[in-house]
C-alpha positions in Angstrom: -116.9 21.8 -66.1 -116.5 24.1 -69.2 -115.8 27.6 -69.3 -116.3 30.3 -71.8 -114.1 33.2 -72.4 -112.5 35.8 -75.0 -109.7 33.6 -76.9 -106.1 34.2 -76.2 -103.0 34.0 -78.4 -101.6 30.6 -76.5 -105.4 29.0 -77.9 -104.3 29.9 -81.5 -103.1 26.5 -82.5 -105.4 24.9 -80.7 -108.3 26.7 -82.5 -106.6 26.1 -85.6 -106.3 22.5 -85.2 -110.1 22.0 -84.8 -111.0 24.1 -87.8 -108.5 22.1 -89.5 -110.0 19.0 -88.8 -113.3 19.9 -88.9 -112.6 21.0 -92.2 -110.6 17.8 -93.7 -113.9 16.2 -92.8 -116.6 17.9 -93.9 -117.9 15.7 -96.9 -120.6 18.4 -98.0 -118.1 20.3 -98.2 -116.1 20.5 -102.0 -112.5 19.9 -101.7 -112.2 23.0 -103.4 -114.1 25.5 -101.2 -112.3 23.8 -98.2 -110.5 26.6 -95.9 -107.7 25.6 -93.9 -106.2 28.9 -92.4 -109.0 30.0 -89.4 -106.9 33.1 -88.6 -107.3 34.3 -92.1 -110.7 33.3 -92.5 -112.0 34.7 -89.2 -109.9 38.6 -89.6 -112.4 41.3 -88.0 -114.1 38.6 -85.4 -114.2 38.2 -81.8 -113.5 34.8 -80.7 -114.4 33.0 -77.3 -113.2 29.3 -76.4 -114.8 26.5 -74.3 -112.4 25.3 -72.1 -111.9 22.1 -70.2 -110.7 22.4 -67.1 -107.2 21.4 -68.1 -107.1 24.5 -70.2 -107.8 22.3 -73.5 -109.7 23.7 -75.8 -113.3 22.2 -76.6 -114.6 24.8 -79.4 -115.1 28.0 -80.2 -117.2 30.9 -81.6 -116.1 33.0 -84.3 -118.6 36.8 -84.2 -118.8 39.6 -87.1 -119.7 41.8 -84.0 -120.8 44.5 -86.4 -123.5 42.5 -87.9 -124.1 40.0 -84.9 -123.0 37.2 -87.6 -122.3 33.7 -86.1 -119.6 32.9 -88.8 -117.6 29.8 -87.0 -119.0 27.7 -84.6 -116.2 24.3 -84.4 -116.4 22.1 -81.7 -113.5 19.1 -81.0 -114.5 16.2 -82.4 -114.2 14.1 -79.1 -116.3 16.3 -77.6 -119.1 16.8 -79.9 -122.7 16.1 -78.4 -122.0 16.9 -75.0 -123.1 21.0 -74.9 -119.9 22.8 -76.0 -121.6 24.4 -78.9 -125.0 25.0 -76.8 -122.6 26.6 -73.9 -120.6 28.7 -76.9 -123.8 30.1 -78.4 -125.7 30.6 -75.0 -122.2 32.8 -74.1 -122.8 35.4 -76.5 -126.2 36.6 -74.9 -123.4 37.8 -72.1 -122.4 40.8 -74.9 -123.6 40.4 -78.3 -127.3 42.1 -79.3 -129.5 40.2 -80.5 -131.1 39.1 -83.9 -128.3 36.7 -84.0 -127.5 35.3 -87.9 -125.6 33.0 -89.3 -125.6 30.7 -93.1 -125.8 27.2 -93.0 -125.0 25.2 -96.0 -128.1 22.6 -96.5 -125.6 19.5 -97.2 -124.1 20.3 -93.5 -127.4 18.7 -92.2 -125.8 17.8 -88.5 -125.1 21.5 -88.5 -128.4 22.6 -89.9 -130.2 20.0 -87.5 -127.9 21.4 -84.2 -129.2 25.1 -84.7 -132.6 24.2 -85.6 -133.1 21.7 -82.0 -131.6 25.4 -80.3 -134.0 27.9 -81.2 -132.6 29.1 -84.6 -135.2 30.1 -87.4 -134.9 29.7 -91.0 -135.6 33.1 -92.1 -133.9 33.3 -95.8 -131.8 31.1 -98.4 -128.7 31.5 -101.0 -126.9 29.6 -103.3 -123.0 29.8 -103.4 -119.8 27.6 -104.2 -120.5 25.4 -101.3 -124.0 24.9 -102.5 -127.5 25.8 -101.4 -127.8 27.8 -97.8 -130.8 28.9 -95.2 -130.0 32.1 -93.5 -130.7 31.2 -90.0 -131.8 33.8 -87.2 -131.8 33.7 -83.3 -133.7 36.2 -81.6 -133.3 36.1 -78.1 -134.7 32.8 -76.2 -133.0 29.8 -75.6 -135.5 27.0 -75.0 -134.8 25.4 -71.0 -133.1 22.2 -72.9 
């Protein structure tokens, strides 16, 4: 059984490794535009781990609290498709107010297709380096699923 809870400084390489990889692999991502360093990426944001219970960590969530802004959301990926991210989103509701929002590059359509199956709406768009985005909102309801 997973559990959900504030990250701690032993999950810091852990969490690193998954961005990392998740990263190396995203091909809609540009090689350029490719971020490798989560703790300098994520400065500012409350983070929360999915743990096995071995202690391994599964994924995480990576919050702009101030703006309820989903900014990471990285799951292992041995574990992908078997409700880490649902579990990681569905923990928030625990402490952070809703709208929930988040940008989704358009390319990242596994992404873009995880978010839409769990309640997220498309309420605006963007271009930027990585390409063409939809600004995604949650407002409060996961469906049963």
């Amino acid at each position: 059984m997973l559990t959900v809870g504030a990250a701690v400084p032993s999950d810091a390489r852990a969490i690193q490794d998954i961005f990392q990889a998740n990263m190396a692999s995203a091909e809609w991502l540009l090689e350029k535009a490719r971020v490798t360093d989560f703790a300098k990426s994520s400065e500012g944001e409350h983070v929360y781990v999915a743990s096995l219970p071995d202690g391994t960590v599964a994924g995480f969530v990576s919050v702009y609290v101030e703006d309820s802004f989903v900014h990471h959301l990285h799951v292992h990926s041995g574990l992908r498709n078997k409700g880490v991210g649902r579990l990681l989103l569905r923990s928030l509701q625990n402490w952070l107010p809703a709208p929930w929002r988040l940008k989704c590059v358009r390319k990242n359509r596994g992404a873009l297709d995880f978010y839409l199956r769990n309640d997220w709406r498309e309420v605006g768009c963007g271009e930027s380096e990585d390409g063409a985005y939809a600004v995604l909102e949650w407002r409060g309801k996961f469906s049963a699923s």
